[in-house]
N, C-alpha and C positions, 0 to 999 in steps of 0.2 A: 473530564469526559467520563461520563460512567461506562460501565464493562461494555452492557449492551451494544449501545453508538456505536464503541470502540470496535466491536465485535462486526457489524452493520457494515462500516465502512471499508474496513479491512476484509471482511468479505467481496463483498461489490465493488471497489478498485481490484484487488486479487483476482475476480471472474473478469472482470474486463481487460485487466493486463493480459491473462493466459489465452484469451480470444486472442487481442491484437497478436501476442507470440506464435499462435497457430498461423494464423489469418498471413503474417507474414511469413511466414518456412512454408507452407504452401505457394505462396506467390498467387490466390485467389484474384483472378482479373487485374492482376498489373501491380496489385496495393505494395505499395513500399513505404512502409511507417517511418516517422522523423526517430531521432535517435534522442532527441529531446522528451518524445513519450513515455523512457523508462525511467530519466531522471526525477520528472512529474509523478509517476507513479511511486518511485521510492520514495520521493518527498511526502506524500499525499499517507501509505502505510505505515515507513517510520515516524510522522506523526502521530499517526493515529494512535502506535505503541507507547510512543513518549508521554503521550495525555492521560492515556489512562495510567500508567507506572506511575507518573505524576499524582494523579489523582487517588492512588491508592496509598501514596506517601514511602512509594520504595526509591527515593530520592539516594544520590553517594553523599548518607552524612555521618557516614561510619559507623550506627548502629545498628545491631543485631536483634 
């Protein structure tokens, strides 16, 4: 995944976590988010970091 996408996604899942996080501490008309939303979001970000680390070859193969 090149930087960009990487950068793209991890933006716009990010803006839309920090809505739902608002959205919910206010209590706006009732919303009560599933708890399942944040683990979709960390899955959806921490991939997005992994792809690109990946993609840039900073892989754990012990070299410097």
């Amino acid at each position: 995944m090149s930087d960009r996408t990487a950068n793209i996604v991890i933006g716009v899942v990010t803006t839309i976590w920090a809505a739902n996080v608002v959205v919910g501490m206010f209590s706006i008309s009732g919303y009560q988010p599933t708890e399942g939303i944040n683990a979709i979001f960390t899955a959806i970000v921490g991939g997005a970091f992994a792809l690109r680390a990946r993609s840039k070859g900073n892989g754990d193969s012990g070299e410097k």
